[in-house]
C-alpha positions as CSV (number, residue, x, y, z in Angstrom):
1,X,13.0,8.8,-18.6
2,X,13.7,6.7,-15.6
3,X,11.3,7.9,-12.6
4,X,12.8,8.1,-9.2
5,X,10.5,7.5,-6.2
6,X,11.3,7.7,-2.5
7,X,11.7,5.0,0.2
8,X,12.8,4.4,4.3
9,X,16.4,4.0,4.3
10,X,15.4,2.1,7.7
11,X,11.6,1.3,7.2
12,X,9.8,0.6,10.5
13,X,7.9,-2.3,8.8
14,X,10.6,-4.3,9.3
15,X,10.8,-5.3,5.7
16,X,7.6,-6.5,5.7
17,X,6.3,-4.2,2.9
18,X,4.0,-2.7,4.8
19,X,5.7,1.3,4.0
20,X,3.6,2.8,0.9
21,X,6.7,2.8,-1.2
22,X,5.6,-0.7,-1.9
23,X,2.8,0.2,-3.6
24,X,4.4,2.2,-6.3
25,X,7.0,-0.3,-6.6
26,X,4.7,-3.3,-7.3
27,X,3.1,-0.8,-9.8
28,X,5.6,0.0,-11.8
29,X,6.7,-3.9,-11.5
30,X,3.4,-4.8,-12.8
31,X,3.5,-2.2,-16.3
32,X,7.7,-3.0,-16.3
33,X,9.1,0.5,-16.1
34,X,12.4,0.6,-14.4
35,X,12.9,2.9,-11.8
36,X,15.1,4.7,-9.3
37,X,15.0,4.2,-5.4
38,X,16.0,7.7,-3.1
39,X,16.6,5.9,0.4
40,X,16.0,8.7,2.8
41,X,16.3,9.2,6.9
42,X,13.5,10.2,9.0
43,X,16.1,13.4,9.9
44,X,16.0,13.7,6.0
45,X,12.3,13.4,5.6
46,X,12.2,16.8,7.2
47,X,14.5,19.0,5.4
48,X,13.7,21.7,2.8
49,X,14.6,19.3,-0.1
50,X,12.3,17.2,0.8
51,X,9.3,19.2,1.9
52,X,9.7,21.0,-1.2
53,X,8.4,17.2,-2.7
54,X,6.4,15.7,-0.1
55,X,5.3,19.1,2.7
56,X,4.1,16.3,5.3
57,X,6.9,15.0,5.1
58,X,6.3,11.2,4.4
59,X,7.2,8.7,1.7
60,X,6.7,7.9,-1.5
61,X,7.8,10.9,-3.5
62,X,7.9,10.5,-7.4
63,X,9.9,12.1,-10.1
64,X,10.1,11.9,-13.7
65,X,11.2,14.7,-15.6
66,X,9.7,17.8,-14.5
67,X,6.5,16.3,-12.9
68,X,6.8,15.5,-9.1
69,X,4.5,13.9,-7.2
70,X,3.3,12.6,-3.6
71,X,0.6,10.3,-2.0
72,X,1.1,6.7,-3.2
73,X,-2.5,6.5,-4.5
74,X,-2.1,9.3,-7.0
75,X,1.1,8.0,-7.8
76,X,0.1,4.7,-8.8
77,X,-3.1,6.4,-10.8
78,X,-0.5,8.4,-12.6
79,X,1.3,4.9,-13.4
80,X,-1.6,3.3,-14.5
81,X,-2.9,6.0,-16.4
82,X,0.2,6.3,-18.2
83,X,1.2,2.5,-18.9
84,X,-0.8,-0.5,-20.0
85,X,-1.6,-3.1,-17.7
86,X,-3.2,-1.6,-14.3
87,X,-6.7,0.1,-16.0
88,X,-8.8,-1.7,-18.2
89,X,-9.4,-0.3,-21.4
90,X,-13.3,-0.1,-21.4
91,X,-14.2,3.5,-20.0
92,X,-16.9,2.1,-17.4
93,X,-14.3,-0.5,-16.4
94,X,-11.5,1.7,-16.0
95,X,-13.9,4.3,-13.6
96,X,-14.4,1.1,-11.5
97,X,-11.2,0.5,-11.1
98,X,-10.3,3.8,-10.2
99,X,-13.2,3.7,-7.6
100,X,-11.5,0.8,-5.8
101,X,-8.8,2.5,-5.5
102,X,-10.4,5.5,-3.8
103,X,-12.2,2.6,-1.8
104,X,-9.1,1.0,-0.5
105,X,-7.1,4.0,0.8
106,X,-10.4,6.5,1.6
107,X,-13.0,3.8,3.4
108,X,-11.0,0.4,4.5
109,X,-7.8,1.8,5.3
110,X,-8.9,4.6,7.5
111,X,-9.9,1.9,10.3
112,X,-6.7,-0.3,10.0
113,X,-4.6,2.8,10.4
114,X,-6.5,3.9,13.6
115,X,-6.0,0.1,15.1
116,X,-2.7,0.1,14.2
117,X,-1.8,3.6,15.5
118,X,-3.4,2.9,18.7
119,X,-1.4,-0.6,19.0
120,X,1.9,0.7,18.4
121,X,1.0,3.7,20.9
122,X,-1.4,2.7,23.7
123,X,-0.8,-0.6,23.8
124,X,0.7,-0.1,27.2
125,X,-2.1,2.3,28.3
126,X,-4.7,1.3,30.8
127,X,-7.7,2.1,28.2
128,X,-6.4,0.1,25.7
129,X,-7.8,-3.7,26.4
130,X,-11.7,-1.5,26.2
131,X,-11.0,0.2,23.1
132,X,-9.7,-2.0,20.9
133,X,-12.9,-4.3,20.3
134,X,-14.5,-0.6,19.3
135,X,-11.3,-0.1,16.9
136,X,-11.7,-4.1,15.5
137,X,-15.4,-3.6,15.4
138,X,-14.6,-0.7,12.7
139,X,-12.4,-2.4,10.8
140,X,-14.6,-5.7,10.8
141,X,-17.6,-3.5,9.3
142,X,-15.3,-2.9,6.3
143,X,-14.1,-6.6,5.9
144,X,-17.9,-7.6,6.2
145,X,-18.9,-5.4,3.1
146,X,-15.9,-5.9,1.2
147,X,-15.9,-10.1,1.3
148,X,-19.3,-9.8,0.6
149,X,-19.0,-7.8,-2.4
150,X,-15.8,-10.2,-3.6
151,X,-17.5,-13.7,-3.2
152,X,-16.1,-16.2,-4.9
153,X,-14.4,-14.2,-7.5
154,X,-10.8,-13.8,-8.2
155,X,-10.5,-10.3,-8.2
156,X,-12.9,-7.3,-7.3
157,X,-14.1,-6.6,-10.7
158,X,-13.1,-8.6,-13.7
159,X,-9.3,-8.4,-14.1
160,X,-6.6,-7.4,-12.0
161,X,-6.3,-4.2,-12.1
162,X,-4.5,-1.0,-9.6
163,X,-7.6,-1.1,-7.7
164,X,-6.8,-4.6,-6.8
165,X,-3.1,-3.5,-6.4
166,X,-3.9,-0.9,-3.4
167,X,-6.3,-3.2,-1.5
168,X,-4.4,-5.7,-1.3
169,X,-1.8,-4.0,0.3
170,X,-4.1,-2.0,2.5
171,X,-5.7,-5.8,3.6
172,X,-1.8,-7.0,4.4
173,X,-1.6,-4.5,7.5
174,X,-3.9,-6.9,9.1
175,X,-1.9,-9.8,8.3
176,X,-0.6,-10.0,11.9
177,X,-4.1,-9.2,13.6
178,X,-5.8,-12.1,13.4
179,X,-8.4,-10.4,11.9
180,X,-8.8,-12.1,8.9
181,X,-8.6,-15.6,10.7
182,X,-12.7,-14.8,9.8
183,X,-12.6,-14.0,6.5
184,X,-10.8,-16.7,4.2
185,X,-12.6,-15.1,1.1
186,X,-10.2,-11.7,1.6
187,X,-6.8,-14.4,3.3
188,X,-7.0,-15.7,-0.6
189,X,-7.3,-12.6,-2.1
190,X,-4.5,-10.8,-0.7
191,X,-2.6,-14.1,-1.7
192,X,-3.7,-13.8,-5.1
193,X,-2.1,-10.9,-5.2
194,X,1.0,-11.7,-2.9
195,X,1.8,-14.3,-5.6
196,X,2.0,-12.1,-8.5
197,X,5.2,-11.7,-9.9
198,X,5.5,-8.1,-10.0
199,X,4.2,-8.2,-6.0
200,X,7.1,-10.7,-5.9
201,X,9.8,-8.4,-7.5
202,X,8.8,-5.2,-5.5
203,X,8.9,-7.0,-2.1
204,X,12.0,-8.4,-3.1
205,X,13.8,-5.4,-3.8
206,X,12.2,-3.8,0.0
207,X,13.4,-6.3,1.8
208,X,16.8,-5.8,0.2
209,X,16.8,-2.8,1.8
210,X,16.1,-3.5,5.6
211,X,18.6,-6.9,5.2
212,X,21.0,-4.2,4.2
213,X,20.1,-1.7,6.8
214,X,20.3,-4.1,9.5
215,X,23.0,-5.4,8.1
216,X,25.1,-2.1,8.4
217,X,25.1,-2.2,4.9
C-alpha cells in the first residue's frame, strides 16, 4: 500500500528543503517505497481533518492503511524499521543508530531552532545584536561535540544509516549562518549526504513544489 505523507503547499523554506517533510521524503527515497504527497495550506493545517492527524497542527503527517502517524522522527523510525536500508542489522548497531536520531532532533536541533526562531522574529528588535552570540554560543557547544565525535570518518557510526539521515538535515538549517564556516569536518558531512541520490530525488521533488507554487501553478 502506497503511504501518503503531508507537505507545505507554499513551504516558507523557500524550497530549500528545510520543511520536515524532507526528511521522510529522503527516507522513503533511500528504502525505494513510492509514496503519495497531500499539499496542504496553513488555513488547512488547522481544520478538524487535519488535527484529527497531526493535533499541533504541523507537517509531516503519514498514512498507510490504517496506521497514521506524526513527528517526522518517528515517521522515519517507522520507515526504517520497516524497510531495509536505513538500520543496520546488528542489534547494538541498529540501537546506535536509533540514538542518533534521538541526538539529532532532541540535543542539536533544539539550539538551531531557538537561533532561527529568534532571527526570523527579533531580528528587528533592539535586544537582538546582544542575544544572538548567547543563541550561537549554544549551538556552537553542539557542533563542538558532534565534529569531535565524527573526526575524520565518513559517517557517525559505520554506515549510513537514518540517524545520519536526520542530522544532516537538522545541520542544513545552518547552512546560511555561517556557522559552520568553523567546522569543515560537519560542511563535508552534510555534503556527503546532500550528494546521495535519494537526498537528490527528495529535494528534487520539494522544490517542484515551490517552482510550482510560485509559479501559480
Amino acid at each position: 500500500m502506497t503511504a501518503t505523507i503531508t507537505g507545505f503547499a507554499q513551504s516558507p523554506d523557500r524550497g530549500r528543503g528545510l520543511a520536515r517533510d524532507m526528511r521522510v521524503r529522503w527516507a522513503l527515497e533511500e528504502v525505494g517505497q513510492p509514496y503519495a504527497v497531500r499539499l496542504l495550506s496553513f488555513k488547512a493545517m488547522r481544520q478538524p481533518v487535519h488535527l484529527a492527524l497531526h493535533p499541533f497542527a504541523q507537517i509531516p503527517t503519514y498514512e498507510e492503511g490504517d496506521l497514521a502517524l506524526f513527528e517526522s522522527g518517528a515517521i522515519v523510525l517507522h520507515i526504517a524499521e520497516n524497510h531495509a536500508g536505513l538500520l543496520p542489522n546488528d542489534a547494538n548497531t541498529r540501537a546506535r543508530a536509533i540514538m542518533w536520531m534521538f541526538a539529532a532532533i532532541g540535543t542539536v536541533e533544539p539550539p538551531i531552532v531557538d537561533r532561527s526562531a529568534a532571527y526570523l522574529m527579533e531580528r528587528d528588535k533592539p535586544w537582538y545584536a546582544e542575544r544572538l552570540p548567547m543563541l550561537d554560543g549554544r549551538v556552537r557547544v553542539q557542533l563542538d561535540r558532534l565534529s569531535h565525535h565524527l573526526g575524520d570518518a565518513e559517517w557517525l557510526d559505520g554506515a549510513f544509516s537514518a540517524g545520519d539521515l536526520m542530522m544532516v538535515h537538522v545541520l542544513r538549517r545552518l547552512e546560511s549562518s555561517g556557522l559552520l564556516e568553523d567546522y569543515a569536518k560537519l560542511a563535508a558531512y552534510i555534503a556527503r549526504g546532500e550528494a546521495r541520490p535519494a537526498y537528490k530525488r527528495a529535494f528534487a521533488d520539494q522544490l517542484a513544489v515551490f517552482t510550482a507554487a510560485t509559479a501559480g501553478g
